[in-house]
N, C-alpha and C positions, 0 to 999 in steps of 0.2 A: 781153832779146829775148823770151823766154819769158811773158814775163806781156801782153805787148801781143798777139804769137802767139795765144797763148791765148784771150786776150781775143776778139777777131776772134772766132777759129775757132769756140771755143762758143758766142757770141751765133748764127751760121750754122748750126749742129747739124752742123758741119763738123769732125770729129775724127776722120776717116779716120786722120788720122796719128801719133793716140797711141797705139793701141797698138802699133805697129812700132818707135814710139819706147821704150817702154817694153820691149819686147825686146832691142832694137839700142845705146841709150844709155840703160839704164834709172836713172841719177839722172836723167840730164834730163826722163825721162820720169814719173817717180814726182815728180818739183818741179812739172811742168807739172800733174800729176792733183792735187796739194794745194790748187795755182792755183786751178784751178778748181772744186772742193770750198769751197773758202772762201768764193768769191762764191757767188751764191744759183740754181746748177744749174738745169734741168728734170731732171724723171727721165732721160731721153734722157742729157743729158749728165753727169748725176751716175752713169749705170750705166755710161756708156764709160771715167771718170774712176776712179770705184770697183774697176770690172777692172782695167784699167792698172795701182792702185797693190795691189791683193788679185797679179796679174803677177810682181811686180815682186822684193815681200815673197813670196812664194813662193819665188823663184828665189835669192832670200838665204838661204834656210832659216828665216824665220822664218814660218813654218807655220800659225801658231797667226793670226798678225796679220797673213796672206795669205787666210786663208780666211773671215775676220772681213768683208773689204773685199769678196772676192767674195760673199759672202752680202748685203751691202748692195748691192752690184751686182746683184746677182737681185733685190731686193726692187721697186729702184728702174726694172728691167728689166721687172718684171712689170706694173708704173703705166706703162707707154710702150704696153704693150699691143698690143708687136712680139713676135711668137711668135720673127722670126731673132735677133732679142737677146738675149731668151730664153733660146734655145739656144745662143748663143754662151758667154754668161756662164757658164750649165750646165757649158756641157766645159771652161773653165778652174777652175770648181770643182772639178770631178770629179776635172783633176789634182790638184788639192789634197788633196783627200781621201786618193788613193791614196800620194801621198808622205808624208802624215802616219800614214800605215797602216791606214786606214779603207779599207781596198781594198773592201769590198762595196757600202757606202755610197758610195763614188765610182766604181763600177763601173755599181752601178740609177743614178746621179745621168747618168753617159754614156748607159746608154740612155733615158732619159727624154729627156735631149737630142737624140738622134739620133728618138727620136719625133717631133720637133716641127722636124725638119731636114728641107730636101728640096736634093735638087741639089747644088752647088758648097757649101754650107754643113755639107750631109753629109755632102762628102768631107771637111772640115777639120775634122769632130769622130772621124771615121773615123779619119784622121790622129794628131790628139791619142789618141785610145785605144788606140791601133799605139805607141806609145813610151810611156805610162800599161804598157802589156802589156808591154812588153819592159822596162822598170822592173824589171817582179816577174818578172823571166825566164819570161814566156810566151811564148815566142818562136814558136811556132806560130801562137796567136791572133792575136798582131803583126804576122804574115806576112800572116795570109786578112784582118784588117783593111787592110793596107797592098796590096793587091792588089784589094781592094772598095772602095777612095777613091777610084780612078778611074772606073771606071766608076760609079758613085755618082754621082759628081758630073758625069757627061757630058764626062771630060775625057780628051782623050787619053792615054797614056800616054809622053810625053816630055816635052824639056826640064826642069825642075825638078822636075814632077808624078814622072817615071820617076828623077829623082836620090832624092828623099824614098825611094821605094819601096825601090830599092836598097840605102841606106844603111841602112836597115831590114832587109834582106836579108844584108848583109854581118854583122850585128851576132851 
């Protein structure tokens, strides 16, 4: 089911729903980004495929060959010539960086992202660097990040937006 999925979806530039996947079910997700690596991508879709599985490999701890994928996710980001991609891929780097203990270098790499963020995209790098910070027990910075997501991004503060904060809050 996966490879015909796929299929479709990247011929579309329709991969809204890999990286959720690769959150949520991430072998499926990280088989699906291989999928579609193998055939012959656009940048577009080689930097949404490249996140997802640099995601993926992160969140296994393998660090080394997380930040590999995301750096060719940036590269392929940069050739699409979308600044929000860009930025997107950035703040999954940046956690990379900080969990493999390059905290400065994935700290400039967040704000470089958040330079090139505006709106709703801002908050979800705002976000990422609120838990990058509470990582390394700053839990101050964590705070004023996680209470600057919202309004950053024009969002109200409820429902999920005010769950994230909180859980951020409690920690």
């Amino acid at each position: 089911m996966a490879s015909k999925t796929g299929a479709a979806r990247s011929d579309r530039h329709d991969l809204d729903y890999l990286l959720p996947l690769a959150t949520s079910r991430p072998r499926e997700g990280l088989a699906e980004a291989r999928l579609i690596l193998k055939g012959q991508p656009g940048p577009y879709e080689a930097s949404v495929a490249h996140q997802a599985a640099g995601i993926v490999l992160r969140e296994w701890g393998d660090l080394t060959a997380g930040i590999r994928e995301l750096r060719d996710a940036l590269r392929s980001a940069r050739r699409t010539g979308s600044v929000k991609r860009e930025a997107d891929v950035l703040a999954s780097l940046a956690v990379a960086l900080v969990y493999a203990g390059r905290t400065a270098a994935g700290l400039a790499t967040f704000d470089h992202a958040l330079e090139l963020s505006r709106g709703v995209l801002a908050g979800r790098v705002l976000h990422r660097r609120s838990l990058a910070l509470l990582a390394l027990g700053r839990n101050a910075e964590a705070l004023d990040d996680a209470r600057g997501e919202c309004p950053r991004a024009g969002l109200p503060r409820d429902g999920a937006t005010r769950a994230r904060g909180c859980r951020i809050r409690r920690s």
